[in-house]
N, C-alpha and C positions, 0 to 999 in steps of 0.2 A: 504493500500500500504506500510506502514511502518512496518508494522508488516512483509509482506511478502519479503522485504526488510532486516530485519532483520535477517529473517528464512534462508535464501540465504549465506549470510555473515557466520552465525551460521557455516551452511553448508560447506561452501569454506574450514571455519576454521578446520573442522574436516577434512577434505579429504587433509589439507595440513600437518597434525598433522601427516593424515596416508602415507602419502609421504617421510614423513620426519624420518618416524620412519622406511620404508624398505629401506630407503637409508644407515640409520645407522647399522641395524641388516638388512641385507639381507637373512640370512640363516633360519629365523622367521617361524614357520608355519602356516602361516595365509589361509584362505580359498581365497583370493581374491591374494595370491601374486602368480607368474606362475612359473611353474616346469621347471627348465633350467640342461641344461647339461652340468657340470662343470669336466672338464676335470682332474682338479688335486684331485679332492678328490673320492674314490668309489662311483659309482652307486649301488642304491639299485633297487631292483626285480621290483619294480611301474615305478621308475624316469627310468627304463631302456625301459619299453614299452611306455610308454608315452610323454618324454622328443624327441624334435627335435634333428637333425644331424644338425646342423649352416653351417658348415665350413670347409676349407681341413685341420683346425690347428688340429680338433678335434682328439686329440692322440686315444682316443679309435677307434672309428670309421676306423683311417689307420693300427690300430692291427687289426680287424678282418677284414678289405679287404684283407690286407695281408695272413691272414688265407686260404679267398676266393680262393684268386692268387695260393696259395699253393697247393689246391682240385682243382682246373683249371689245373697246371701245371702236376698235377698229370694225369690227363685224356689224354692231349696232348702228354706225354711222352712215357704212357705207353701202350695206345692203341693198338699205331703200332707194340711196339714190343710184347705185347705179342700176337698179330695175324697175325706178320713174324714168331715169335724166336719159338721153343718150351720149353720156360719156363713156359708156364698154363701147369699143369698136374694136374691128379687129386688126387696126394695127397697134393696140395698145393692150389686150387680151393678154401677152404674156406677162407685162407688167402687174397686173390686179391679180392674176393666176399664182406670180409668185410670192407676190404680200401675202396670198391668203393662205400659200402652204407653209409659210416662215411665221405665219399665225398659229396653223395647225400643229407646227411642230412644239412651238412653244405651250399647247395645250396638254400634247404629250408628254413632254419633257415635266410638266406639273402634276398629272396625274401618274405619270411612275414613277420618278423622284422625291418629288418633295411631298407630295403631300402624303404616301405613305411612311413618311419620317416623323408625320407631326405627333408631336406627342398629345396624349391625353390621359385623363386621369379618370378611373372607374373605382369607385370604391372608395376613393379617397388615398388610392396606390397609382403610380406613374407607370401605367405596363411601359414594356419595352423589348417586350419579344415583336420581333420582326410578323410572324404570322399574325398573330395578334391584333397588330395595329392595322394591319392589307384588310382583315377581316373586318374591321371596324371602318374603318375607308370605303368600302366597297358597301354598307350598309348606310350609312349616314347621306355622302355624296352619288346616290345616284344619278345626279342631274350633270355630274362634272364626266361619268362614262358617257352619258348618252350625249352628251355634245359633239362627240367625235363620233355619231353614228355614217360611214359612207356614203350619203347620199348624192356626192359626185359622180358615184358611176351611173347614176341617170345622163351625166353630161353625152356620152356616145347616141343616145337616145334623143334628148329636147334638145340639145344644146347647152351651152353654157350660161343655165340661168342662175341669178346670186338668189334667188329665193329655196334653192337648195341647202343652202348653205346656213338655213333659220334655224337649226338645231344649234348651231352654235352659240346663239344666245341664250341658251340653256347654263351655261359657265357663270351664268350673274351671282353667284354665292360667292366668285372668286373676289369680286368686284366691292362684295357688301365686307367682305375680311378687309379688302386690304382698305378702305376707309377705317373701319373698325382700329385697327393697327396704325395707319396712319395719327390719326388724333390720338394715340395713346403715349403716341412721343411728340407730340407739335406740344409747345406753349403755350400759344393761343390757337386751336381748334377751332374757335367761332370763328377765323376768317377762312378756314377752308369749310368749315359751312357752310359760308353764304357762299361762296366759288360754286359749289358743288350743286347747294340749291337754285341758283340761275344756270346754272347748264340742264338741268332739267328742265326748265321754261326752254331753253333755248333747245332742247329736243324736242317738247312738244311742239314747238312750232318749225322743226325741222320735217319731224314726220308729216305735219300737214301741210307744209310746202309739196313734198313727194311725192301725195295722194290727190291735191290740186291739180300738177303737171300732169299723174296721170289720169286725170278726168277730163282733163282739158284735151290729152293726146284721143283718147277716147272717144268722145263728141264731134273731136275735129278740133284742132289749132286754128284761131279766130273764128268758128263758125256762127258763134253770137259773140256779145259784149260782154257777156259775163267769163268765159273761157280767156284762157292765157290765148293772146295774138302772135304768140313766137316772135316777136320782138324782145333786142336789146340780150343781155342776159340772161336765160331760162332760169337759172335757179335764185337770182337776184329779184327777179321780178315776183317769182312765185311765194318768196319766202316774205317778202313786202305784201302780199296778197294775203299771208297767212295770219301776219302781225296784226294787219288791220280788222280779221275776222275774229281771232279767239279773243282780241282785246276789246272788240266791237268800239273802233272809231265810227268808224260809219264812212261814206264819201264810196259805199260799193256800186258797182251796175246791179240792177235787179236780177237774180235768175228768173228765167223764162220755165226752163223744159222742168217736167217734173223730178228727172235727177239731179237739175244744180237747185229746185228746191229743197230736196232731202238732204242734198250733202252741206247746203248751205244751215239748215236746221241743225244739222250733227254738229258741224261748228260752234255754232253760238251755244247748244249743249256744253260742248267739251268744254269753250273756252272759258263759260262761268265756272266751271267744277274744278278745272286745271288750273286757273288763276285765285279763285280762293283758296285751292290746297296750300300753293305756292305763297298768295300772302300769309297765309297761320304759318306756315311753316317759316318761313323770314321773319313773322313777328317771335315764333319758339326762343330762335337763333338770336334773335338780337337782344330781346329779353334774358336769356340767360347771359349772355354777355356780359352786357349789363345790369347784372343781379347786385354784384357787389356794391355797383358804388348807387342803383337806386334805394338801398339798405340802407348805406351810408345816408342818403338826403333825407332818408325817412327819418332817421332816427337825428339829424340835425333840425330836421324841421319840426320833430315835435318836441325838441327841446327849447327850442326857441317861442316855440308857443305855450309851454309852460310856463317857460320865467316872463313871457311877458303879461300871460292870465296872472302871476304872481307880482309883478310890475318889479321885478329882480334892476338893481342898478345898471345903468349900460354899460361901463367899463368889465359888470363881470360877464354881460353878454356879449362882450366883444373879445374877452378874453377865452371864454367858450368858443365861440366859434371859431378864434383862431389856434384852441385845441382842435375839435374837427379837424380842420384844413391841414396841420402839418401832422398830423396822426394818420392820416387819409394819404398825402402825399408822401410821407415817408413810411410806409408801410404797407398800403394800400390795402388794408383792412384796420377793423377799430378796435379787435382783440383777435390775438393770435390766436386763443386756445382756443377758439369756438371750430378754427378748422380741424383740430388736434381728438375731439372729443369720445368722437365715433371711431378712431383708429388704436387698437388694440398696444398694450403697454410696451412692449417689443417695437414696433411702428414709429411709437411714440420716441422713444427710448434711442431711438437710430437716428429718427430726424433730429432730436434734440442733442444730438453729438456732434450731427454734422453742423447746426445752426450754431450753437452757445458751447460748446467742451472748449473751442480754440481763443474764447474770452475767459472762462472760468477757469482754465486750466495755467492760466499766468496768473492770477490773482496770489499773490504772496502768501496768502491765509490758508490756502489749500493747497501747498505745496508740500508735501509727505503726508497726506490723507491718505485712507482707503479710495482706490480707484476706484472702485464698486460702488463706494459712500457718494464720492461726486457726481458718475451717472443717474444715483435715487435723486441727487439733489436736480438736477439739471430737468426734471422731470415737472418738478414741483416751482419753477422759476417763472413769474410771472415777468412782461415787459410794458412799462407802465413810459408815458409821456409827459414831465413837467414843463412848464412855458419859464420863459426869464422871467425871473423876481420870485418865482414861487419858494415857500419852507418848503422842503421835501420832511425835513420834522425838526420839530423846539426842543430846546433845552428844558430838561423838565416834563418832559414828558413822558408815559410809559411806554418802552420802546417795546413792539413786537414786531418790527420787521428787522430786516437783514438788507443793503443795496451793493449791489455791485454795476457801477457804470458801465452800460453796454458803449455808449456815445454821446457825448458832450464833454461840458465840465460843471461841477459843483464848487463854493465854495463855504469853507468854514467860518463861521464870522461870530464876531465878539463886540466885547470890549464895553464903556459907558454906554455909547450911543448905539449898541449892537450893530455896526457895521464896520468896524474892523476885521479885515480880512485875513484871516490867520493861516492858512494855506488852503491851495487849488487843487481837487482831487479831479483825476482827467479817467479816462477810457482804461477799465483792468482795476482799478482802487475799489477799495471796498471800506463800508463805513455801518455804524448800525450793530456789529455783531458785539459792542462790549455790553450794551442794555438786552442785547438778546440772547448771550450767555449768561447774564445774571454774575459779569464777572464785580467783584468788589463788594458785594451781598447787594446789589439793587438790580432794577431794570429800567432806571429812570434815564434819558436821553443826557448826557454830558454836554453837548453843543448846538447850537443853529447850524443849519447846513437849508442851502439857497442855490437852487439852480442858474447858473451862467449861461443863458442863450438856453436855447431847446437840448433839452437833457434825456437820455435817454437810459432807464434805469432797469433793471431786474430786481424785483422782487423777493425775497424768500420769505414765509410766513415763519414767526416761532413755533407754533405747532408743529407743521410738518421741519422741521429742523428739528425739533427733540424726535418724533417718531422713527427719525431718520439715525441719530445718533443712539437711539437704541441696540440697536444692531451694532454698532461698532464702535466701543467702548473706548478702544485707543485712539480712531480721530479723534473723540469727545475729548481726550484729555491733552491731544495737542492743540485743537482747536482751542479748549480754555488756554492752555499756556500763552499761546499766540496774542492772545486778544487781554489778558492780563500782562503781558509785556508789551502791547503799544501802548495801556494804556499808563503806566508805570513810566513810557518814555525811556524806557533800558531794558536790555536783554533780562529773561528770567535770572535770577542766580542758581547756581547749580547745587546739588542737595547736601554738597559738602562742604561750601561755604554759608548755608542757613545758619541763621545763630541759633546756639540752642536755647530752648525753651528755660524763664526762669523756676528756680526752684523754692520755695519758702524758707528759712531759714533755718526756722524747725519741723521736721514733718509732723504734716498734721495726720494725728492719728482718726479714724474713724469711729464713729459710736457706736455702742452694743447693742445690737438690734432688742426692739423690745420682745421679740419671741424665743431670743435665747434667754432675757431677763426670767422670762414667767418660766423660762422650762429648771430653769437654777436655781429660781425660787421652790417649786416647787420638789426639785431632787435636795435639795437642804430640809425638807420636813421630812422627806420615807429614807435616807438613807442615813449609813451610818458615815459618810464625808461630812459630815455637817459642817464642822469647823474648818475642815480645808474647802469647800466652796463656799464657806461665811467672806472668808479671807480674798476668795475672788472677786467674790463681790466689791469688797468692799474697795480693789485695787481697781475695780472697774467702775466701781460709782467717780474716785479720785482721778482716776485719769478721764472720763468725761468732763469733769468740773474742770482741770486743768485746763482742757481743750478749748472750754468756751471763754475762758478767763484769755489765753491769748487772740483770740478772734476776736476779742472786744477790743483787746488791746489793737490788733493787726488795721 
């Protein structure tokens, strides 16, 4: 058993050795470490068929959707018109023949490649068997097989008509990802929003430019006045005739015959249903956009309707509102943690490392803390906005907060007439933590401290600062040292130059409790000690009297 015992630990030991060494060298080529797909550096020819698709960050992967969307929009556009327009001819045939198969391949290249790499998650587990995912591929999209159905070999047959070729618009799922993907890395996504939402206006009025020209080819070119005259530019013209029907200007020839009444009806249909979609949809778009800062106005403007229902002084309404404006403009919302709320403490925890750790992490006070302790703290750090002239807090006050300046400066001020300036605490200083360790036995505020120009502060509350030193006992007690030597104005002394404690002159003895009294009094009546614990007593009643005879004295 010891032996086997051994063999185990041996064991452990090597597999943490090999742990230990992919965490250090990750790029290693070891047989046992897995093929990842690492966005910032080239894919080679293996890691490109073999490696998973993770995620929508994955840059490569939203270039060639994009590709995709590209060979999609190509079929969607051009369809129609080249089977209204007479732009296929056939000296031009092998050109439109070759787009379309550098399309087709690139639908192929999608559906055996990449898309059975994409990873997905069943169960709450990331399969990753190769079968697995084909099978799930092959269930989910099958609109992206049937778009490659061959209906070109009818070409030997009708000829080369592009309305063969309408399954290919069947790929529109490839189109709705890579949007999806696209705004999940854009910044601002509300302006390819609205990009995206007027190219749909501008296709519905491209298809019925299309269906125009062929109605017009239909009937006869000019054979009334309501029909395209084949004048000018064919699809210039038609697409001018489209505009002014779905939009309903008006300035049309009347249809005559009963089919440019009917297709004329269909229009002013479409064009009410296609242009209210399209306004809700731009209003969606621009209202969300615009969420932030209509929030913002709200809550300015019913501030100001408060204090003036309250008939609040102007100065301090003008000083409000020009909190608003640089809270607004320098942060572009009016509390940060409202975005933070709903994001799970891990989230939370990450952002707030990459935002605030490289200000907190110089502040003098927290330098040899629990690194652990500063991430809890950084959590709980509130960023609050003072204007010039404001207390940030009075001397004399009960201090329960903590500040560490994100940006500005503060200053210290004293003196008779409280505006001597005793020094400037700038960006990294921190003030607040001697009343909020309760170092010197108080909590009361030592100083005036007064914002310099727009100050920009972190919060700590005392509460969560002690819930937080809970847990780690030894920051708490450098934390005190720290903040009991600025405030001292000199380094702690070290525990071998403390003086010692004084000692009384005489030691004072302690008194005889009254329940050894009653119990010596009473072993002096049953027993036969009597006389030797008469004697104790009586050496115990005198050295009490002594005791208190020097304490009067002392």
């Amino acid at each position: 058993v010891n032996e086997r015992l051994q063999e185990l630990v041996r064991m452990f030991k090597e597999r943490t050795e090999k742990a230990k060494e992919k965490l250090i060298d990750p790029d290693s080529s070891d047989e046992d470490s897995i093929i990842s797909c690492d966005v910032t550096t080239p894919l080679s020819i293996i890691s490109l068929f073999n490696s998973l698709i993770s995620s929508s960050a994955d840059l490569m992967y939203v270039l060639w959707m994009f590709l995709v969307s590209l060979a999609w929009n190509w079929n969607v556009w051009f369809i129609p018109v080249r089977w209204a327009f007479p732009y296929q001819t056939p000296d031009n045939i092998y050109y439109w023949l070759l787009t379309d198969y550098l399309c087709d391949l690139i639908y192929i290249l999608d559906i055996t490649v990449f898309q059975p790499r994409l990873q997905f998650i069943r169960g709450g587990d990331i399969v990753v068997s190769n079968l697995v995912r084909v099978r799930w591929y092959l269930t989910v999209f099958q609109f992206d097989v049937a778009s490659l159905v061959p209906l070109e070999l009818f070409y030997f047959k009708t000829g080369i008509n592009p309305l063969l070729r309408l399954p290919r618009l069947l790929k529109i799922n490839s189109f709705f990802e890579f949007n999806e993907r696209l705004e999940a890395i854009l910044t601002k996504a509300y302006i390819y929003r609205v990009i995206r939402t007027t190219t749909y206006l501008l296709y519905c009025l491209h298809c019925n430019a299309c269906l125009y020209y062929w109605g017009s080819a239909l009937k006869g070119l000019g054979s009334t006045k309501w029909v395209y005259n084949g004048e000018g530019n064919s699809y210039i013209r038609c697409y001018y005739f489209a505009v002014k029907t779905l939009i309903t200007i008006g300035g049309l020839p009347d249809p005559t015959t009963l089919f440019e009444i009917v297709f004329q009806l269909i229009n002013y249909f479409v064009g009410v249903f296609a242009f209210s979609i399209m306004i809700g949809q731009m209003r969606d778009v621009v209202g969300a956009a615009t969420a932030g800062q209509t929030y913002y106005r709200t809550c300015m403007d019913n501030t100001i309707k408060y204090m003036s229902s309250y008939r609040i002084p102007k100065d301090v309404q003008n000083r409000v509102k020009t909190w608003y404006n640089y809270t607004w403009q320098s942060q572009g919302m009016l509390d940060e943690q409202e975005l933070l709320t709903q994001l799970p403490d891990k989230m939370r925890l990450d952002i707030a490392i990459d935002v605030n750790y490289s200000i907190v992490s110089k502040v003098p006070l927290f330098q040899g803390c629990d690194r652990q302790m500063i991430f809890d703290m950084l959590k709980s750090l509130r960023s609050v906005v003072y204007l010039p002239g404001d207390y940030v807090c009075k001397k004399g006050e009960v201090g329960r907060e903590m500040y560490i300046i994100k940006a500005g400066e503060v200053q210290v001020v004293g003196g008779p007439d409280g505006k001597t300036v005793f020094v400037t605490l700038r960006a990294g200083s921190v003030f607040g933590e001697i009343s909020l360790l309760a170092v010197g036995g108080g909590n009361r505020r030592t100083a005036n401290v007064i914002a310099h120009g727009f100050a920009n502060l972190f919060i700590l509350d005392k509460k969560d600062l002690n819930e937080i030193l809970v847990h780690y006992p030894e920051s708490k007690k450098l934390l005190r040292k720290k903040a009991r030597s600025s405030m001292d104005g000199k380094p702690e002394p070290k525990e071998e130059a403390k003086e010692p404690r004084q000692v009384p002159a005489a030691p004072v003895r302690q008194e005889t409790p009254r329940l050894l009294r009653a119990a010596l009094e009473m072993t002096e009546k049953s027993s036969r000690l009597k006389g030797a614990l008469a004697k104790v007593k009586e050496k115990t009643n005198k050295s009490s009297i002594s005791l208190q005879v020097n304490v009067h004295k002392t």
